[in-house]
Biotite code that builds the C-alpha atoms (Angstrom):
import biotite.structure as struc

atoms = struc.array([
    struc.Atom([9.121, -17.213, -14.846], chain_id="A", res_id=1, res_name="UNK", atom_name="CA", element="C"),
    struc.Atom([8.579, -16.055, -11.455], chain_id="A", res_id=2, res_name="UNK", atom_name="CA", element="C"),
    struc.Atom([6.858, -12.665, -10.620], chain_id="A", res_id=3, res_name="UNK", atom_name="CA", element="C"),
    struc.Atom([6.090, -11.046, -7.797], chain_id="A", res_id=4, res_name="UNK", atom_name="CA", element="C"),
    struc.Atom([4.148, -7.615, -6.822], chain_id="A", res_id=5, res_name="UNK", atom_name="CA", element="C"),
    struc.Atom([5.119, -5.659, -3.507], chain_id="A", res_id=6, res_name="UNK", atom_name="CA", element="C"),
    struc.Atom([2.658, -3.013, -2.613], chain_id="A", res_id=7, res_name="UNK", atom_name="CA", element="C"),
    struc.Atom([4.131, -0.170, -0.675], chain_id="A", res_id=8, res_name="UNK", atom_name="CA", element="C"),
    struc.Atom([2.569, 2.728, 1.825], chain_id="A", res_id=9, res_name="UNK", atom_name="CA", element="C"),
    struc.Atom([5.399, 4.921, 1.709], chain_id="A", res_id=10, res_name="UNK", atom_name="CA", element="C"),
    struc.Atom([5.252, 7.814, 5.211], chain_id="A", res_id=11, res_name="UNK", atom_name="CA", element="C"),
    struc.Atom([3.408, 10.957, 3.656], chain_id="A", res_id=12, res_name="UNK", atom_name="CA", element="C"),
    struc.Atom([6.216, 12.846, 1.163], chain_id="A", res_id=13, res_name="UNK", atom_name="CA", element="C"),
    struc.Atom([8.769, 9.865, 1.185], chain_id="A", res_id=14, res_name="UNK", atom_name="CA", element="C"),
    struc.Atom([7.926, 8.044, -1.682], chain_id="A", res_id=15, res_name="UNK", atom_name="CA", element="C"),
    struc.Atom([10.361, 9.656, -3.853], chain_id="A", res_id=16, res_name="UNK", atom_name="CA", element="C"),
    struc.Atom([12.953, 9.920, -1.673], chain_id="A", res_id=17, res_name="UNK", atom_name="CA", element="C"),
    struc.Atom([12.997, 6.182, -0.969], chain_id="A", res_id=18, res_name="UNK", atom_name="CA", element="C"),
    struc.Atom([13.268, 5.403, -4.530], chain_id="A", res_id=19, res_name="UNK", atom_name="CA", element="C"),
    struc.Atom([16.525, 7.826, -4.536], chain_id="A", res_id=20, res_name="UNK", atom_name="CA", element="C"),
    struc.Atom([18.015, 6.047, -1.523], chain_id="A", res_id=21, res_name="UNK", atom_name="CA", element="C"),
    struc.Atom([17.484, 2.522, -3.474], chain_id="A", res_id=22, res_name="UNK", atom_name="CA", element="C"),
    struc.Atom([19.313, 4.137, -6.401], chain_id="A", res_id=23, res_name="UNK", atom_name="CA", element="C"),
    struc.Atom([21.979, 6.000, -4.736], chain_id="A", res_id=24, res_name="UNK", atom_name="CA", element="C"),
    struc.Atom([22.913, 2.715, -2.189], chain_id="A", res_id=25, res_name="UNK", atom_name="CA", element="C"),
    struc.Atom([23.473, 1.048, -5.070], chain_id="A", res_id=26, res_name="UNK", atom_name="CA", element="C"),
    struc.Atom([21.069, -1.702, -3.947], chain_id="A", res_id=27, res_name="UNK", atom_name="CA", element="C"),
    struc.Atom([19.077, -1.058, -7.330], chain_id="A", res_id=28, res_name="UNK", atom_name="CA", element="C"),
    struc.Atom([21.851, -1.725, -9.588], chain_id="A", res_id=29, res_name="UNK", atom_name="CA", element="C"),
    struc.Atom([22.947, -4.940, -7.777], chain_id="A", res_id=30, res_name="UNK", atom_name="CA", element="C"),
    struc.Atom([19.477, -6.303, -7.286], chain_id="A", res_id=31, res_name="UNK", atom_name="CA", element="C"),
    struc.Atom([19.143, -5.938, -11.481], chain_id="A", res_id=32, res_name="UNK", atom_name="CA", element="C"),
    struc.Atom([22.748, -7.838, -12.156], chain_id="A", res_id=33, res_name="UNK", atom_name="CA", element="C"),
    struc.Atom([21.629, -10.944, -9.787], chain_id="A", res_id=34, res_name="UNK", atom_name="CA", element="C"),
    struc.Atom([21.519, -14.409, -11.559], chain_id="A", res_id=35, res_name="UNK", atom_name="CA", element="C"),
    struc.Atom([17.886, -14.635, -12.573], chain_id="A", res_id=36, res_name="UNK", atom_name="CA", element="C"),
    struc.Atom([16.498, -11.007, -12.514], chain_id="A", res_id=37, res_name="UNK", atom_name="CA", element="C"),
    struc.Atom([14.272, -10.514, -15.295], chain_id="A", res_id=38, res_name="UNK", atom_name="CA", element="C"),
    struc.Atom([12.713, -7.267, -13.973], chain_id="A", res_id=39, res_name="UNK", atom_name="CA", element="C"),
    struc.Atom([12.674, -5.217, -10.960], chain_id="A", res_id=40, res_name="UNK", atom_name="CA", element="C"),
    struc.Atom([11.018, -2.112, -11.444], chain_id="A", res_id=41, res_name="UNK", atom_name="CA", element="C"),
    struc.Atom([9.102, 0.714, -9.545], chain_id="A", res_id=42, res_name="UNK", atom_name="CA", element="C"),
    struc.Atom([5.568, 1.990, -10.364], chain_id="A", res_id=43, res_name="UNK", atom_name="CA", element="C"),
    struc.Atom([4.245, 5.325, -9.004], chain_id="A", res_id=44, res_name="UNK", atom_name="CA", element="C"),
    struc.Atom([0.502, 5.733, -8.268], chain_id="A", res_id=45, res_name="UNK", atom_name="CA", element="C"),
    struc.Atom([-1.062, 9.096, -9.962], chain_id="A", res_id=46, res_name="UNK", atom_name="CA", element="C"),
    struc.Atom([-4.194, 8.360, -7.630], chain_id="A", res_id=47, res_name="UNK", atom_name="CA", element="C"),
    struc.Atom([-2.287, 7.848, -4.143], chain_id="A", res_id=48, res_name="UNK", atom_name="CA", element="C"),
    struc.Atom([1.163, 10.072, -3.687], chain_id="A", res_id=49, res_name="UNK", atom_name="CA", element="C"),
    struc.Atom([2.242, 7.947, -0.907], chain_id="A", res_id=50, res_name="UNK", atom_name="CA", element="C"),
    struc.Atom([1.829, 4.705, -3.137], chain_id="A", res_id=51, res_name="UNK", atom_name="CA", element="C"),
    struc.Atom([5.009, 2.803, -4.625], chain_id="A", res_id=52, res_name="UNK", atom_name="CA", element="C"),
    struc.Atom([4.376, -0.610, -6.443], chain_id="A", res_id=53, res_name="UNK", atom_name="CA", element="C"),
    struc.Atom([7.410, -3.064, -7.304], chain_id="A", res_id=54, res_name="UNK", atom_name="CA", element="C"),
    struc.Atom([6.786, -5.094, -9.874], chain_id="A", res_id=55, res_name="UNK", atom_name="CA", element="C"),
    struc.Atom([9.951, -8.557, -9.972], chain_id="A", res_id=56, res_name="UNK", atom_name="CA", element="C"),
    struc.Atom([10.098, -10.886, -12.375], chain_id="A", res_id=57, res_name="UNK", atom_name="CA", element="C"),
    struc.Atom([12.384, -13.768, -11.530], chain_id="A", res_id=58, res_name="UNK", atom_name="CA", element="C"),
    struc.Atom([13.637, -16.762, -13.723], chain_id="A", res_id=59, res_name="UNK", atom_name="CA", element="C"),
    struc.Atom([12.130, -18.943, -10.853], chain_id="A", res_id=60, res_name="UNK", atom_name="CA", element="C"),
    struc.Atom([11.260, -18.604, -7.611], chain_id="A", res_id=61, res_name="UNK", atom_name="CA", element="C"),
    struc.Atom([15.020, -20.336, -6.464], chain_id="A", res_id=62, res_name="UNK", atom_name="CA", element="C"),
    struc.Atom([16.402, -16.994, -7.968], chain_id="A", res_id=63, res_name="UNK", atom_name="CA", element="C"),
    struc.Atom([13.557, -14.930, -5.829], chain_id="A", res_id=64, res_name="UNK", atom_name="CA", element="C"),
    struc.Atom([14.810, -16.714, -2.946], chain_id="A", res_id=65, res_name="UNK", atom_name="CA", element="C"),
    struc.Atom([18.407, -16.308, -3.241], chain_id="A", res_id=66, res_name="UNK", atom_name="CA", element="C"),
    struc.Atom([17.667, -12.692, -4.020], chain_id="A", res_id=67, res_name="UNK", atom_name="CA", element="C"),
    struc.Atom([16.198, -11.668, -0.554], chain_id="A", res_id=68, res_name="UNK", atom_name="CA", element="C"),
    struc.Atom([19.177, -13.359, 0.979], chain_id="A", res_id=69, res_name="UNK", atom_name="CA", element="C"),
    struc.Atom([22.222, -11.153, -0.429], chain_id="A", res_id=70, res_name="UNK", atom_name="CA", element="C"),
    struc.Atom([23.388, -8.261, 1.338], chain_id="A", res_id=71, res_name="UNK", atom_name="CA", element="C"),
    struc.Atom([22.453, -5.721, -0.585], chain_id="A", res_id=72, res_name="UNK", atom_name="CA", element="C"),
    struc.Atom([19.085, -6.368, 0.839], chain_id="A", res_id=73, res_name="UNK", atom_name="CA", element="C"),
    struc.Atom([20.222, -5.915, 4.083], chain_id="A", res_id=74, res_name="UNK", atom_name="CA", element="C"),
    struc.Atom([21.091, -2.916, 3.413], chain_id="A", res_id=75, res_name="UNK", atom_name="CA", element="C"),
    struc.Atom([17.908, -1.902, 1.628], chain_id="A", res_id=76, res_name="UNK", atom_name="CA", element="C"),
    struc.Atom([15.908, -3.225, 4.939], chain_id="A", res_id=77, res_name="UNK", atom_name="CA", element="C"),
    struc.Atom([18.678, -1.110, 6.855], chain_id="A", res_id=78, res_name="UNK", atom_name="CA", element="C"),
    struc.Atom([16.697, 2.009, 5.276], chain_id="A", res_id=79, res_name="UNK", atom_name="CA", element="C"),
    struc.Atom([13.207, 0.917, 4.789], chain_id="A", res_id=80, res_name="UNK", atom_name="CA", element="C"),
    struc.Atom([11.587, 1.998, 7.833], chain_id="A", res_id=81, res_name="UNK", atom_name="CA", element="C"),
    struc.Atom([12.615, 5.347, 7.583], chain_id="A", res_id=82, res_name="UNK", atom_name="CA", element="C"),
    struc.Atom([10.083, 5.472, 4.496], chain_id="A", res_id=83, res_name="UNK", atom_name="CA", element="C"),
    struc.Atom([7.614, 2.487, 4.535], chain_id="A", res_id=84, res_name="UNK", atom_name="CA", element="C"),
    struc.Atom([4.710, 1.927, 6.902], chain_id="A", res_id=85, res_name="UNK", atom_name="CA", element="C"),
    struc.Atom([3.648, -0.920, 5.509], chain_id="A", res_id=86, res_name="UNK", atom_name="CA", element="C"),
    struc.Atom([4.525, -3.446, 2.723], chain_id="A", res_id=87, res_name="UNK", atom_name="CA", element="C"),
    struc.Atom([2.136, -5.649, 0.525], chain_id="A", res_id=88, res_name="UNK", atom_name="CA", element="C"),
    struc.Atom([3.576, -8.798, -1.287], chain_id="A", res_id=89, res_name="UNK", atom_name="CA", element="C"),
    struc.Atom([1.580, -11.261, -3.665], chain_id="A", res_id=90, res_name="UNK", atom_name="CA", element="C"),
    struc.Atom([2.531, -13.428, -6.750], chain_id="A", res_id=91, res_name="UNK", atom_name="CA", element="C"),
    struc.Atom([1.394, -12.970, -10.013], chain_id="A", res_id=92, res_name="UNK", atom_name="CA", element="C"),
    struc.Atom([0.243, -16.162, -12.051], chain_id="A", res_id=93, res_name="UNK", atom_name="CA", element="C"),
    struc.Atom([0.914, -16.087, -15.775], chain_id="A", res_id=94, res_name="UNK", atom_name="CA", element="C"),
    struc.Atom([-0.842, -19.411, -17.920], chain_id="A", res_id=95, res_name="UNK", atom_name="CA", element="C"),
])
């Protein structure tokens, strides 16, 4: 298993709203049917309102890989900027 962490600083009051737009695209849905998604979920920070946290877990890191390649994330990076300022990735290493 493969699984990833993307740290988000969403623009001040956009957090939610870029959640919304994932959903409502459609880009949410299609990201959680790809070959190999195990997880792909949103966390909200209580202590920072203009925090978002995205936790994937992958099969492997081939399906990860594949994943940022499909269109649907196009259209998801079509959108971003309008509500991220900056963007955080690391992997997570399970024994």
């Amino acid at each position: 298993m493969y699984t990833i962490y993307v740290k988000f600083d969403c623009l001040p009051g956009k957090r939610e709203a870029f959640i919304e737009n994932v959903k409502e695209t459609g880009v949410l849905d299609a990201i959680r049917a790809e070959d190999g998604c195990i997880r792909y979920d949103y966390y909200l920070s209580e202590k920072d309102p203009n925090e978002l946290l995205l936790i994937e877990q992958w099969e492997s890191h081939k399906h990860q890989q594949i994943h940022i390649e499909q269109p649907h994330m196009d259209t998801l990076r079509s959108f971003k900027g309008d509500y991220i300022i900056n963007t955080v990735l690391g992997e997570i290493e399970f024994l």
